[in-house]
VMD Tcl script that builds the backbone (N, CA, C; Angstrom):
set m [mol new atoms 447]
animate dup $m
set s [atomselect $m all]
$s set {name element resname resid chain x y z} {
  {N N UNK 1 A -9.433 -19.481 -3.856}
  {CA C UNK 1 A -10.378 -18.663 -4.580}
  {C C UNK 1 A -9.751 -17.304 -4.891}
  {N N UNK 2 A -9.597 -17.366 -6.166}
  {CA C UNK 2 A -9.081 -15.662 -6.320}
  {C C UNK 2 A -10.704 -14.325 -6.389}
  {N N UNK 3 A -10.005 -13.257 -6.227}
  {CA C UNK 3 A -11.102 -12.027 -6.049}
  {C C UNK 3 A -11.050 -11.629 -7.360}
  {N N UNK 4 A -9.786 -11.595 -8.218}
  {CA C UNK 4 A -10.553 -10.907 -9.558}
  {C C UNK 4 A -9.782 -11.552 -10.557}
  {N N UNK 5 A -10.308 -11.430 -11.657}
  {CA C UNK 5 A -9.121 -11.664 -13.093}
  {C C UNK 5 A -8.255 -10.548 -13.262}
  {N N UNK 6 A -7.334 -11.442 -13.873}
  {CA C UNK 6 A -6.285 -10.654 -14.247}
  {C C UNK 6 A -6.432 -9.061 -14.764}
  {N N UNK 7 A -7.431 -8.994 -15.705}
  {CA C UNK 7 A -8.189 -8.128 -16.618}
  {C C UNK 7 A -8.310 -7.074 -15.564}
  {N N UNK 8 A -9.126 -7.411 -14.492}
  {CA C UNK 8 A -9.799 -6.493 -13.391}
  {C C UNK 8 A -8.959 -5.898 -12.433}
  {N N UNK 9 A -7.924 -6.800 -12.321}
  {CA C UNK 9 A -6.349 -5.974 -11.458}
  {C C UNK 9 A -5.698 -5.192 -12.573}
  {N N UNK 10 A -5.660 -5.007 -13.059}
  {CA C UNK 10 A -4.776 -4.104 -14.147}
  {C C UNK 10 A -5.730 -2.612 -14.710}
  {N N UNK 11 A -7.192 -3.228 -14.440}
  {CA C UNK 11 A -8.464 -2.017 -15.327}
  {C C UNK 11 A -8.016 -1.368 -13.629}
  {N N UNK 12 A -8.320 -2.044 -12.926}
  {CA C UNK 12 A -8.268 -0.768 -11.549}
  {C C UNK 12 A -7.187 -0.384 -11.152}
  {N N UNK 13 A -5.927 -0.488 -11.642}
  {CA C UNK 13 A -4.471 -0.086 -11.154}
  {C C UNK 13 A -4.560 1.060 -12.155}
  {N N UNK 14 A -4.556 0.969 -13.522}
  {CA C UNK 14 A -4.737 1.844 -14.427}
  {C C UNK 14 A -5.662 3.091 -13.966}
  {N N UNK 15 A -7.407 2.720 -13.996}
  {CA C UNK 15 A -7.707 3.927 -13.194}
  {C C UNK 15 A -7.699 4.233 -12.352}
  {N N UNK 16 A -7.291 3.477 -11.345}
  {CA C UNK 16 A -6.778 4.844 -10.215}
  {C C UNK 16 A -5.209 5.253 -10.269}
  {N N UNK 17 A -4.308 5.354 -10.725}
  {CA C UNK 17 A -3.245 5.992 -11.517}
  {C C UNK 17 A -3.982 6.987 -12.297}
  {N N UNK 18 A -5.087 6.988 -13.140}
  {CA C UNK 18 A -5.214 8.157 -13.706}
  {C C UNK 18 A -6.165 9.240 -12.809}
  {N N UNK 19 A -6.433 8.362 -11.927}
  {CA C UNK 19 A -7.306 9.265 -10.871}
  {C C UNK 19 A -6.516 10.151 -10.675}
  {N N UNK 20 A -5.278 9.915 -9.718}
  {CA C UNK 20 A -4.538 10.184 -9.432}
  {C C UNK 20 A -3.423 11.029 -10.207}
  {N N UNK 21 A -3.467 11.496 -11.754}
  {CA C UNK 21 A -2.930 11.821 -12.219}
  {C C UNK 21 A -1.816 11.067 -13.228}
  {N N UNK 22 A -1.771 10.238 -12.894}
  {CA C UNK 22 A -0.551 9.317 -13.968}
  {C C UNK 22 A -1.418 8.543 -15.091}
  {N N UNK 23 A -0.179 8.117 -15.988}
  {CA C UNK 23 A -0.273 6.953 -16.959}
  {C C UNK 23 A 0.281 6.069 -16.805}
  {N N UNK 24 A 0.335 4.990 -16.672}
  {CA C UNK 24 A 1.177 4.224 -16.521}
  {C C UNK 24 A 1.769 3.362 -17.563}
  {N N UNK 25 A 3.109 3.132 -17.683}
  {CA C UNK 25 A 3.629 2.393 -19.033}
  {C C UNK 25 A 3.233 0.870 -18.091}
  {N N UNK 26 A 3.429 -0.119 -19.638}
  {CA C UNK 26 A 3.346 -1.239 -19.689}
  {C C UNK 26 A 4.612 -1.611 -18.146}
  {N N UNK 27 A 5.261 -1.471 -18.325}
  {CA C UNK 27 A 6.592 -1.927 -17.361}
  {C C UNK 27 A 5.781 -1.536 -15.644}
  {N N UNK 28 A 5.807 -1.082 -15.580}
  {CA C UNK 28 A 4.951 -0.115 -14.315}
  {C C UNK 28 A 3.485 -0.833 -13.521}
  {N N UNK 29 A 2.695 -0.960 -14.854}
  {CA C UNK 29 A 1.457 -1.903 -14.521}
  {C C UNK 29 A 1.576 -3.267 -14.114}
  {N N UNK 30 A 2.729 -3.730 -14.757}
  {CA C UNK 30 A 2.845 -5.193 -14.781}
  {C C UNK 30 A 3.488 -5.188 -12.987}
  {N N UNK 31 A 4.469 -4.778 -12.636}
  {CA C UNK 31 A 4.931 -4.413 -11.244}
  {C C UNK 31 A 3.764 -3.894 -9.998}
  {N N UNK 32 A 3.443 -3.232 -10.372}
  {CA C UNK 32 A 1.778 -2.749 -9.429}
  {C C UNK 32 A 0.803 -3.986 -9.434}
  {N N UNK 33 A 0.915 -4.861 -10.762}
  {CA C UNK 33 A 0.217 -6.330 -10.926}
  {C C UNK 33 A 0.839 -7.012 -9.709}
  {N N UNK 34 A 1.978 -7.081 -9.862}
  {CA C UNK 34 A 2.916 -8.211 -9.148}
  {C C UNK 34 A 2.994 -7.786 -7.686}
  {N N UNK 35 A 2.925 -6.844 -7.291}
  {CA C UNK 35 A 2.817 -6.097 -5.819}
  {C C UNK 35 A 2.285 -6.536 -5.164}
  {N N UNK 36 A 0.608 -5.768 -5.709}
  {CA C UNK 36 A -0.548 -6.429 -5.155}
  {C C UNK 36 A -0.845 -8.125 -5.382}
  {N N UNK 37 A -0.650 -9.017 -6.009}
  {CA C UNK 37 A -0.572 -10.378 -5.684}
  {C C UNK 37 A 0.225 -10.529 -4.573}
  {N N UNK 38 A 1.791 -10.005 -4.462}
  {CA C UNK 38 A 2.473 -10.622 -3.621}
  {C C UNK 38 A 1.943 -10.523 -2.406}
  {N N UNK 39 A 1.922 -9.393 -1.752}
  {CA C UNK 39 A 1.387 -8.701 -0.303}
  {C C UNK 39 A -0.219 -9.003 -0.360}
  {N N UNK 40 A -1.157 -9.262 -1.199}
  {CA C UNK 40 A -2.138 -10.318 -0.919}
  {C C UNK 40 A -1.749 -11.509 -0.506}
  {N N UNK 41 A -1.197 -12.263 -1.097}
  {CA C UNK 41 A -1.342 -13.431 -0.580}
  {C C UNK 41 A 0.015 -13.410 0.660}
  {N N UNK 42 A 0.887 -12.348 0.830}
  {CA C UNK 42 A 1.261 -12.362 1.845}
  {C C UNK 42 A 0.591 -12.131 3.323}
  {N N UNK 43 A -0.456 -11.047 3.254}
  {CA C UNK 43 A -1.537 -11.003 4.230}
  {C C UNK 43 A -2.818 -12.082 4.486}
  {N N UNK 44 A -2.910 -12.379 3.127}
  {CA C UNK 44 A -4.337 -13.647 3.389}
  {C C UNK 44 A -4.341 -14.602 3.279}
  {N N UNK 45 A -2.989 -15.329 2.599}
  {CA C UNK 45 A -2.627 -16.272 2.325}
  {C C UNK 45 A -3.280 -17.152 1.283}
  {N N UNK 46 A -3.982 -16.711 0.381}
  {CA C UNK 46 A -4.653 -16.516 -0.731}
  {C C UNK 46 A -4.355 -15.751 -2.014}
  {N N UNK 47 A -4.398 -16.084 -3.263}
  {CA C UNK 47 A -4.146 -15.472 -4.508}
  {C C UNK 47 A -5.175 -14.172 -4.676}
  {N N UNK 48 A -5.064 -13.438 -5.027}
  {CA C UNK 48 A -5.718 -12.244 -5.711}
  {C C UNK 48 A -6.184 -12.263 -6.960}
  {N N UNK 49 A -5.546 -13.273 -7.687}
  {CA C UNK 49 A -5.568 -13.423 -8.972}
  {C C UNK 49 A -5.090 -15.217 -9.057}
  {N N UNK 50 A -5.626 -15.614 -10.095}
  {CA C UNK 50 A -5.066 -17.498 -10.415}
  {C C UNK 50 A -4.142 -17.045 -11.659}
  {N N UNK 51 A -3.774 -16.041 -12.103}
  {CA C UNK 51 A -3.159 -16.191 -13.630}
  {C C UNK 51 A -1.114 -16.059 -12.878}
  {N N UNK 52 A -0.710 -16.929 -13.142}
  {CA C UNK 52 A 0.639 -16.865 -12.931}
  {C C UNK 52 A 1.978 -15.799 -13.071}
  {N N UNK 53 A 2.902 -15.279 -12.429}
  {CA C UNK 53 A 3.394 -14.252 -13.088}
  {C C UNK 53 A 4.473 -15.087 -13.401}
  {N N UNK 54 A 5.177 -14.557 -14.596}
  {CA C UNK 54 A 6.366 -15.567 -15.734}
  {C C UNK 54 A 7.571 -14.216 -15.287}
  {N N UNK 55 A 9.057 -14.911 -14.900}
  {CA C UNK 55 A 10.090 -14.178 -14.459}
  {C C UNK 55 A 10.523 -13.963 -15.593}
  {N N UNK 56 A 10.462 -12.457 -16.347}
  {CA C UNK 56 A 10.831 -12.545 -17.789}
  {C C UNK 56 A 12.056 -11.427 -17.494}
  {N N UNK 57 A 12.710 -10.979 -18.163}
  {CA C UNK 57 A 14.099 -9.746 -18.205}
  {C C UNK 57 A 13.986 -8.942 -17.413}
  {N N UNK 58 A 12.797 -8.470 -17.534}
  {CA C UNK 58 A 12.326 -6.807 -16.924}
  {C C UNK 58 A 11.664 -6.924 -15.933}
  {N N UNK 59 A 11.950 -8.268 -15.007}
  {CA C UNK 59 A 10.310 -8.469 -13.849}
  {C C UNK 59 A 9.048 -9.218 -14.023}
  {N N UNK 60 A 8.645 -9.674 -13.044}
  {CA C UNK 60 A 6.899 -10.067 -13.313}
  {C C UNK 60 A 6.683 -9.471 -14.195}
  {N N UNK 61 A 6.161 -10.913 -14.960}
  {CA C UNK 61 A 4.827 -10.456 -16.171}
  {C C UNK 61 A 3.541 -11.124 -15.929}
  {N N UNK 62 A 2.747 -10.739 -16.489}
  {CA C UNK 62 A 1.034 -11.394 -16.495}
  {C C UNK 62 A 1.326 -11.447 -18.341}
  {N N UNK 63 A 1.298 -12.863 -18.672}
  {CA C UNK 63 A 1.506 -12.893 -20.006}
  {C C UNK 63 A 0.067 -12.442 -20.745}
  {N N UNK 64 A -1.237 -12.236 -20.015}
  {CA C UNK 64 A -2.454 -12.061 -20.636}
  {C C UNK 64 A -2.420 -10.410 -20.730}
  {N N UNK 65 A -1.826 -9.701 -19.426}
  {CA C UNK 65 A -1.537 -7.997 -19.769}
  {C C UNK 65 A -0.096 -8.022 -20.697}
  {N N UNK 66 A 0.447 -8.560 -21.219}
  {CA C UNK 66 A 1.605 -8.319 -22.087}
  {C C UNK 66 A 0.813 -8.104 -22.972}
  {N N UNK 67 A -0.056 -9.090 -23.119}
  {CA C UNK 67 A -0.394 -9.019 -24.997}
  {C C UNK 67 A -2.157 -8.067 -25.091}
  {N N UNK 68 A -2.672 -7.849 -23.941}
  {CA C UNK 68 A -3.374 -6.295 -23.605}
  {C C UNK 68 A -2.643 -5.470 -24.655}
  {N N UNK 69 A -1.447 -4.949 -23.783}
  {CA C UNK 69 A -1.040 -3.853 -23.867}
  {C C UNK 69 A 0.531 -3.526 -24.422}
  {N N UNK 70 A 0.958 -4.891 -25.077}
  {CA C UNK 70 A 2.445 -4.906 -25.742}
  {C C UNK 70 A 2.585 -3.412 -26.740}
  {N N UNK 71 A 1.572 -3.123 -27.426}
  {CA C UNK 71 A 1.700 -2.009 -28.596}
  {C C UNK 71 A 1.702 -0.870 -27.953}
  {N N UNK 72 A 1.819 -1.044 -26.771}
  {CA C UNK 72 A 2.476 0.578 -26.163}
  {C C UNK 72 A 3.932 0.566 -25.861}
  {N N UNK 73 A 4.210 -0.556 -25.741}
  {CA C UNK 73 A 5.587 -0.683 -26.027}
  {C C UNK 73 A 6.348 0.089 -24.498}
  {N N UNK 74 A 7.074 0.758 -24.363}
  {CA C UNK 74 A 7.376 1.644 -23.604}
  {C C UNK 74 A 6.564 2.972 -23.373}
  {N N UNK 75 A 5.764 3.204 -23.886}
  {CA C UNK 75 A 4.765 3.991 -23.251}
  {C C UNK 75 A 3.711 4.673 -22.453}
  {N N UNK 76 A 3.415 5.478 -22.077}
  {CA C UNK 76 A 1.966 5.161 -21.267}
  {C C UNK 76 A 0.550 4.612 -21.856}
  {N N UNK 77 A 0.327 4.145 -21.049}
  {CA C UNK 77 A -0.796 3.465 -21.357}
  {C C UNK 77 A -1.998 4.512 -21.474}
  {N N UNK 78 A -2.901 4.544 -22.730}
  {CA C UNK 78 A -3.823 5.816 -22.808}
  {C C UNK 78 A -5.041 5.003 -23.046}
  {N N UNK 79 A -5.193 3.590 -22.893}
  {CA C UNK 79 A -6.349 2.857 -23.239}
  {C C UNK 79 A -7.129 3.337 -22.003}
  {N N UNK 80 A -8.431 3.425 -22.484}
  {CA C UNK 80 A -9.249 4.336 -21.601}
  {C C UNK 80 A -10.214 2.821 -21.094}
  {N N UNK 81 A -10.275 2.474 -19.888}
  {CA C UNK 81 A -10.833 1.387 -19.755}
  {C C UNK 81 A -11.909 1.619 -18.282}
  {N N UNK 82 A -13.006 0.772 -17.968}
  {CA C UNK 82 A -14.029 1.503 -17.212}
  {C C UNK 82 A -13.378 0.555 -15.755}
  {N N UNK 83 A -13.943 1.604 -14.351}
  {CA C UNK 83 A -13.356 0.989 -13.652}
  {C C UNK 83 A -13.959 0.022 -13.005}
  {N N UNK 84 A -13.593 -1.562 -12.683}
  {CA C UNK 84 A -14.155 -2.746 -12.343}
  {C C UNK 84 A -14.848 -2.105 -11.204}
  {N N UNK 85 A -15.992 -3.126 -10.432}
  {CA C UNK 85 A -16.256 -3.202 -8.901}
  {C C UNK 85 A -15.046 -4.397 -8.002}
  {N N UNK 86 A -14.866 -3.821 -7.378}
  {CA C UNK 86 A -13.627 -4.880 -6.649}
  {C C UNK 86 A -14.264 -4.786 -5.018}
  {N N UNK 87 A -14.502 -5.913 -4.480}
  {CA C UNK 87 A -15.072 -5.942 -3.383}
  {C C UNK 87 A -14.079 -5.192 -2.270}
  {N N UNK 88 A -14.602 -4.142 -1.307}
  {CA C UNK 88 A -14.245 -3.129 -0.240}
  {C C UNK 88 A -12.712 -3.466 -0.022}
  {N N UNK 89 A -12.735 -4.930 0.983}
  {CA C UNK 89 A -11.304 -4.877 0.986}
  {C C UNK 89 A -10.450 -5.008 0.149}
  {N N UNK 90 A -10.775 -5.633 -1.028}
  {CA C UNK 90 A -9.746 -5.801 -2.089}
  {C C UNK 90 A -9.387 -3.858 -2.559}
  {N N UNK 91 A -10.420 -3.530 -2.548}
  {CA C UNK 91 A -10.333 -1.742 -3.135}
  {C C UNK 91 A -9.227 -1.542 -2.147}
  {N N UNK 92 A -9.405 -1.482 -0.790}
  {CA C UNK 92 A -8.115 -0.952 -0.011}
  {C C UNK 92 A -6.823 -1.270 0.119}
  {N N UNK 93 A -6.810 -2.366 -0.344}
  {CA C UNK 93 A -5.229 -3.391 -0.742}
  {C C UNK 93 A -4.696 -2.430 -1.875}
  {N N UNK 94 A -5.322 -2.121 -3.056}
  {CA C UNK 94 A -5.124 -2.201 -3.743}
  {C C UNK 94 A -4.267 -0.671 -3.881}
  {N N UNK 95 A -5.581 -0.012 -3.208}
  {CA C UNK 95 A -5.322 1.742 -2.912}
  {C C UNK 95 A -4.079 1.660 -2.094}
  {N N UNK 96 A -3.702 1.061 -1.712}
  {CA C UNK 96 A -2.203 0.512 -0.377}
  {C C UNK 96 A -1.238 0.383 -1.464}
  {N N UNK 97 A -1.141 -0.511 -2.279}
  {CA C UNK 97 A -0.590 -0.887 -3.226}
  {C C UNK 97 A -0.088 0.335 -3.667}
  {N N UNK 98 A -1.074 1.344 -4.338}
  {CA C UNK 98 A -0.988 2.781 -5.498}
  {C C UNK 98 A -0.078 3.591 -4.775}
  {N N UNK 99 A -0.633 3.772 -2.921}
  {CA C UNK 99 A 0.037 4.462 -2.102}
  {C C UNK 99 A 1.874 4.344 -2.291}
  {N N UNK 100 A 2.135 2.859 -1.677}
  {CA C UNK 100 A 3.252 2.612 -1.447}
  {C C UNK 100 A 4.262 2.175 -2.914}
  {N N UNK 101 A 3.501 1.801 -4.012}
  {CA C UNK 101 A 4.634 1.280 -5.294}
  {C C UNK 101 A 3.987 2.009 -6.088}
  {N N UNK 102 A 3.051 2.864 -5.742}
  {CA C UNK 102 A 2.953 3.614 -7.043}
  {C C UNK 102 A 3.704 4.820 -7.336}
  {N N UNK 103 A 4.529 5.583 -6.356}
  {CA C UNK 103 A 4.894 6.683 -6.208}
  {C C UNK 103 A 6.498 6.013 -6.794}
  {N N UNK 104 A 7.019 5.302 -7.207}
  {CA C UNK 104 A 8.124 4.898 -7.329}
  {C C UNK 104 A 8.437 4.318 -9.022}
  {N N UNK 105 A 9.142 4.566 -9.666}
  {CA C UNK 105 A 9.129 4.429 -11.152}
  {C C UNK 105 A 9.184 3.015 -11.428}
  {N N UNK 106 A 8.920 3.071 -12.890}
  {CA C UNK 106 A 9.225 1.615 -13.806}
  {C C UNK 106 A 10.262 1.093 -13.013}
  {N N UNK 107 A 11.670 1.852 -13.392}
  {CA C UNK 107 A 12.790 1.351 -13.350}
  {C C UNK 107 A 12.882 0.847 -11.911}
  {N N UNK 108 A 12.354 1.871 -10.692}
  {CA C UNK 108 A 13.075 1.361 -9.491}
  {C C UNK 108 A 12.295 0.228 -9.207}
  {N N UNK 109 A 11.114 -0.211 -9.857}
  {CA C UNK 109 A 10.284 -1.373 -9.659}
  {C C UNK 109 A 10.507 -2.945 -10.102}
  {N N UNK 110 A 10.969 -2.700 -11.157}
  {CA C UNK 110 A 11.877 -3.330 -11.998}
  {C C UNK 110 A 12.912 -3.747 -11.116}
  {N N UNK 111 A 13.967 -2.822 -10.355}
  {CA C UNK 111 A 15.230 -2.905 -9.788}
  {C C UNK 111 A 14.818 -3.750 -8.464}
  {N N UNK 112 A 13.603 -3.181 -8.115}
  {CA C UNK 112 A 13.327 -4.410 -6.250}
  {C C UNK 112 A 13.079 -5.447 -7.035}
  {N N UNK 113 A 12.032 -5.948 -7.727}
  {CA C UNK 113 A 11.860 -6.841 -8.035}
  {C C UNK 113 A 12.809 -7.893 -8.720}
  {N N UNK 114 A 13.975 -7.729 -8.872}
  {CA C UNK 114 A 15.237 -8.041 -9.813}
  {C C UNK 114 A 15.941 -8.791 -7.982}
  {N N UNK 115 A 16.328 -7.993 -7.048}
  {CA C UNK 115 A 16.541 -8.128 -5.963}
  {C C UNK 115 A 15.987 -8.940 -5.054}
  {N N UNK 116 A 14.727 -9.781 -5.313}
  {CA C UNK 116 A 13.811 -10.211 -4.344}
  {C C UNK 116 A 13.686 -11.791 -4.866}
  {N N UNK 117 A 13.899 -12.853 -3.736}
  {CA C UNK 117 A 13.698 -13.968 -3.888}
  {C C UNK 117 A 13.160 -14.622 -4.722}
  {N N UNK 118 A 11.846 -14.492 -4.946}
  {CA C UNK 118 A 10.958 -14.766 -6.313}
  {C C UNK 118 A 11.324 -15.054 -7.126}
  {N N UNK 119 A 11.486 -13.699 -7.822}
  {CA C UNK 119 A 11.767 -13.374 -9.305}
  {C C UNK 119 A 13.195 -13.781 -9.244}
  {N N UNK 120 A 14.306 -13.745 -8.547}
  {CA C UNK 120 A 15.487 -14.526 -8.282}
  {C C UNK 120 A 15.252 -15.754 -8.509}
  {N N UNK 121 A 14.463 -16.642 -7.384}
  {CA C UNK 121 A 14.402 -17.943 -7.284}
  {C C UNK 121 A 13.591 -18.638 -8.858}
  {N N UNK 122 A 12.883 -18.150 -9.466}
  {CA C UNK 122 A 12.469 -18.851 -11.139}
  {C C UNK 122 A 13.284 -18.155 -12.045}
  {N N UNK 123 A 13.987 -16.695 -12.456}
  {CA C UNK 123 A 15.160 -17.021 -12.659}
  {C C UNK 123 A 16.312 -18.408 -12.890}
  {N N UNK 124 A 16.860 -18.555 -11.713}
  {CA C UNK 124 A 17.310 -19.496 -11.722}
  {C C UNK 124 A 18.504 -19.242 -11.870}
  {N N UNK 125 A 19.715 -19.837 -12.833}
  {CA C UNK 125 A 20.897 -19.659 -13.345}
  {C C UNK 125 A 20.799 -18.780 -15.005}
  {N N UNK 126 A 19.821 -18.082 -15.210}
  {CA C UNK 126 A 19.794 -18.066 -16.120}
  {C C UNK 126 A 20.558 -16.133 -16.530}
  {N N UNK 127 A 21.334 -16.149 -17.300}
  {CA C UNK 127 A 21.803 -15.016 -17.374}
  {C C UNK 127 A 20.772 -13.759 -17.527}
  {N N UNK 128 A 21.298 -13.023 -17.092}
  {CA C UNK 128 A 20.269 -11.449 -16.710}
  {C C UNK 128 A 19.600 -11.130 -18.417}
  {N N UNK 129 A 20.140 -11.313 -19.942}
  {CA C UNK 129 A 18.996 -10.788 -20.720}
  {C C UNK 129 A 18.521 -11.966 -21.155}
  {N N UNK 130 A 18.323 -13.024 -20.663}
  {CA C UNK 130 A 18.178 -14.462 -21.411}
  {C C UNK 130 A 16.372 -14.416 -21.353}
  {N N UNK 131 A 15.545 -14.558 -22.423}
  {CA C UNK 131 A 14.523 -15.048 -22.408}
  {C C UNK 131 A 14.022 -16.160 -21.161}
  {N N UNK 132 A 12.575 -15.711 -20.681}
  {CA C UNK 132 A 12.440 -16.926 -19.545}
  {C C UNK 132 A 10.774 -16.483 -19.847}
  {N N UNK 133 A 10.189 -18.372 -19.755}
  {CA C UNK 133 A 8.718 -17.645 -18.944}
  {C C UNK 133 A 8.316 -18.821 -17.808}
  {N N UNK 134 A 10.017 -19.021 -17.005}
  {CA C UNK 134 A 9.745 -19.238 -16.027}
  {C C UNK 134 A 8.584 -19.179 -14.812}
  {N N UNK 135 A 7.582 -19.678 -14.157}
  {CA C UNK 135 A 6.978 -19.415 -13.264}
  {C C UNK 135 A 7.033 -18.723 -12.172}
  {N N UNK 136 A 6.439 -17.549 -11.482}
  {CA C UNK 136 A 7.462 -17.170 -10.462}
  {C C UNK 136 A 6.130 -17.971 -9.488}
  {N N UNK 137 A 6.765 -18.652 -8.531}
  {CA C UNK 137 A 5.525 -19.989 -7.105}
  {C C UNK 137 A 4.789 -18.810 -6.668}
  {N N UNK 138 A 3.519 -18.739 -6.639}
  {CA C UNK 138 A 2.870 -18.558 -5.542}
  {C C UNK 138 A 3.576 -18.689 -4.279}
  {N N UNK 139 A 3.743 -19.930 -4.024}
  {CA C UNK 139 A 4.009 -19.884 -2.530}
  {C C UNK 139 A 5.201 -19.359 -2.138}
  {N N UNK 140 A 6.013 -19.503 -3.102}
  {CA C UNK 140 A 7.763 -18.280 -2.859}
  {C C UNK 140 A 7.358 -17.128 -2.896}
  {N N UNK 141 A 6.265 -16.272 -3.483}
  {CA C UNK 141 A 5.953 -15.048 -3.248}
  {C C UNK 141 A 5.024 -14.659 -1.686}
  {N N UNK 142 A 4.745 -15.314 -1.537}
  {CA C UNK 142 A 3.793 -15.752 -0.160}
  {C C UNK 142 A 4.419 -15.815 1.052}
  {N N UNK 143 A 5.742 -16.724 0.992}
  {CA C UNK 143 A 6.333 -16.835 2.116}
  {C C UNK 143 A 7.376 -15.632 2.129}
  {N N UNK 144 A 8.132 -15.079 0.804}
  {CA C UNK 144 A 8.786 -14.308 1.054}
  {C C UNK 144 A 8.201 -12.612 1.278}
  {N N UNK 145 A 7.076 -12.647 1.190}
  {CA C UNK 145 A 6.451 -11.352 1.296}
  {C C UNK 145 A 6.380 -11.490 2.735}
  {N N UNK 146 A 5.456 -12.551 3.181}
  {CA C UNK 146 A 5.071 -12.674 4.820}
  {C C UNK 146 A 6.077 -11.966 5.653}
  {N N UNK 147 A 7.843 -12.932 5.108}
  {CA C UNK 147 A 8.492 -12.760 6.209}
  {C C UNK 147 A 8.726 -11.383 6.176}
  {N N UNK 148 A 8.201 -10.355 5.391}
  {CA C UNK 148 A 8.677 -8.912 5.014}
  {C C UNK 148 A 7.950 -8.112 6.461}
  {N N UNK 149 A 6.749 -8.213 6.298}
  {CA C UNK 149 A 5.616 -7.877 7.444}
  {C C UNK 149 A 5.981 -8.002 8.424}
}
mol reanalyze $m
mol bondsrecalc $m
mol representation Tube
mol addrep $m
């Protein structure tokens, strides 16, 4: 059973980043997406979300927030969007999430995630700018987050 749509992890990463003072570019959101799935279902052993992340050049993607928010291109994101209800504990995961990967840029997010089993393992052999919308497993993000904890 997932806790929210895709839609609803991305509306509340966004505003609380702007709570907080930031914008966040497309590259950035999609990584704060991929975070919080991983270390969810590394703690509960459960999805956060059912929508798949695809191992594309630049890191986890949510192909449904690509095409959100593709026309910002490299930019911040200024779409003004209202903030979901996300049940208590999911709010504190999430605020965990902002804490620990939010303080850290596109790029260096991009760079762990490039480094980490996952997004390695659906990869595959495939050269570093090669088009992919490889799957990255649930359960490879699951087990390799766990053993992080």
């Amino acid at each position: 059973m997932a806790y929210l749509t895709a839609n609803q992890l991305a509306d509340y990463l966004l505003c609380e980043a702007r709570y907080r003072g930031e914008a966040l570019t497309h590259l950035k959101l999609q990584k704060l997406c991929y975070y919080a799935q991983a270390w969810w279902l590394a703690l509960h052993g459960e999805p956060l979300i059912e929508e798949d992340f695809q191992a594309w050049v630049h890191g986890p993607v949510l192909t449904s927030q690509f095409g959100r928010f593709r026309d910002y291109r490299w930019q911040p994101i200024v779409h003004q969007v209202p903030r979901p209800e996300v049940p208590e504990g999911v709010r504190t995961h999430l605020d965990e999430v902002m804490d620990v990967f939010g303080v850290e840029s596109a790029v260096a997010l991009e760079r762990m995630t490039h480094e980490e089993a996952p997004w390695l393992e659906a990869r595959g052999e495939l050269p570093p700018h090669e088009a992919s919308r490889n799957v990255i497993r649930k359960e490879t993000m699951q087990s390799f987050y766990a053993s992080l904890n």
